[in-house]
C-alpha positions in Angstrom: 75.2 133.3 74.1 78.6 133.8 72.5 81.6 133.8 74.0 83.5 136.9 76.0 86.0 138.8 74.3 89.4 138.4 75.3 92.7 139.0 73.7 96.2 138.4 74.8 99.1 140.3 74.1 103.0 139.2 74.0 105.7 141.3 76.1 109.1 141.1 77.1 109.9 142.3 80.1 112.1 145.4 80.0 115.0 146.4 82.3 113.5 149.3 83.6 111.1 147.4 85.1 112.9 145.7 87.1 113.2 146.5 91.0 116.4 146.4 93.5 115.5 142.8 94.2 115.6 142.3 90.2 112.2 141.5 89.9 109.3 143.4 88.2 108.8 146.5 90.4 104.9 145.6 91.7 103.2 148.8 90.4 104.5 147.8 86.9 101.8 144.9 86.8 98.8 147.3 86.4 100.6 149.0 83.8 100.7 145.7 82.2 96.7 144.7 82.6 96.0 148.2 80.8 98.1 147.4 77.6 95.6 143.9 77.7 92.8 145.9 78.5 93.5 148.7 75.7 93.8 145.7 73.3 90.9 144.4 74.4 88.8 147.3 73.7 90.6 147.9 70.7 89.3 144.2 69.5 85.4 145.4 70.0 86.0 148.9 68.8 85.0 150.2 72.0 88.7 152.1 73.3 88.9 155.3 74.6 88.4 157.3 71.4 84.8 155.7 71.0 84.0 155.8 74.8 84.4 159.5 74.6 82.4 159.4 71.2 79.7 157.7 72.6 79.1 160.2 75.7 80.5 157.9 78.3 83.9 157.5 80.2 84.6 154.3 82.0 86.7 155.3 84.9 88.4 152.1 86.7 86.5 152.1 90.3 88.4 148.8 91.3 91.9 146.5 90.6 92.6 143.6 92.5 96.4 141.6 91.4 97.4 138.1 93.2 101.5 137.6 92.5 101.9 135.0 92.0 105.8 134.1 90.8 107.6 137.3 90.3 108.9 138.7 86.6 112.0 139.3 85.9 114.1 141.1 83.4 114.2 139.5 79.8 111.2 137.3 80.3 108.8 136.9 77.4 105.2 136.9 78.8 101.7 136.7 77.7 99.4 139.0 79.2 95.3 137.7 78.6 92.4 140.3 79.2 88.9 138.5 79.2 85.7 140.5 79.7 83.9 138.9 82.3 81.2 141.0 83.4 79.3 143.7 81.3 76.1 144.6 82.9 76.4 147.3 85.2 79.7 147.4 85.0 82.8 146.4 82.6 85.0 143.6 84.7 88.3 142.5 82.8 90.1 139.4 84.1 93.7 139.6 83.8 96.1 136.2 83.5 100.1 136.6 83.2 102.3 133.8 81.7 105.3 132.9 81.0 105.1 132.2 77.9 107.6 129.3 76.8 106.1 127.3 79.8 102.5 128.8 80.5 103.4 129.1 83.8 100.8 131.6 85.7 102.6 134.5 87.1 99.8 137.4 88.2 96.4 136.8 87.9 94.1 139.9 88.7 91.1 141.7 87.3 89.7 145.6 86.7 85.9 147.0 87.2 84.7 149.8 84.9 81.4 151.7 85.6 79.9 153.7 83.0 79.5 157.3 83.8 77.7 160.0 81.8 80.3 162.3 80.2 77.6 165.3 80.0 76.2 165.2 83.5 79.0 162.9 85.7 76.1 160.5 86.6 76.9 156.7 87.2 75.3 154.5 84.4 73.6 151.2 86.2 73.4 149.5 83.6 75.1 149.1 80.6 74.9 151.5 77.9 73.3 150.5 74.7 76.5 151.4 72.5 78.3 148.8 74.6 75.5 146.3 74.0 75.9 146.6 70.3 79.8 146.1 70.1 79.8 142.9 72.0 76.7 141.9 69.9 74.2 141.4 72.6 70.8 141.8 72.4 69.0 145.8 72.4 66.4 146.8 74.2 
């Protein structure tokens, strides 16, 4: 079996940001998983433009962050989205770094469940399209 996708993508953290206590403002993490998680998707040709395409959305059912270290304004970070899980379910595993010293920051990860765009139903197992971008085997 080959390896998972994953991507990571560079960012500097902005000023806006940043909270009274000059760190990143918490809610800003998740923002920062879903520009890893678009890239992701983007990297298997499988983002939101082809989700719809396909007849399926992918709503996000669950998130789950762990601060670690807190950001602050003007650091430069690396933000790595890994698919973990595809069967049933789409799970994306999220690791921030600094990135001069690699030190972990946030770890976290996202579920996805497949639902039909036509009839609303949830999708228990992973839809064929799906299958094919990651390169897995048809049935």
């Amino acid at each position: 079996m080959s390896e998972m996708p994953a991507v990571e993508v560079d960012f500097v953290v902005p000023f806006n940001d940043i909270d009274v206590m000059e760190v990143v403002w918490y809610g800003n993490y998740i923002r920062y998983f879903e520009m890893a998680r678009c890239a992701l998707m983007q990297s298997i040709k499988y983002d939101w433009p082809q989700m719809l395409e396909s007849g399926f959305i992918w709503p996000v059912v669950e998130c789950r962050l762990k601060y670690v270290k807190p950001l602050r304004y003007g650091q430069r970070i690396k933000i790595r989205a890994e698919l973990s899980e595809f069967e049933a379910r789409l799970k994306i595993s999220y690791t921030v770094r600094v990135e001069d010293s690699g030190e972990v920051m946030t770890k976290g990860h996202t579920v996805q469940f497949a639902i039909s765009a036509e009839s609303g139903e949830a999708q228990y197992t992973s839809p064929q399209v799906l299958l094919k971008k990651l390169n897995r085997s048809v049935q």
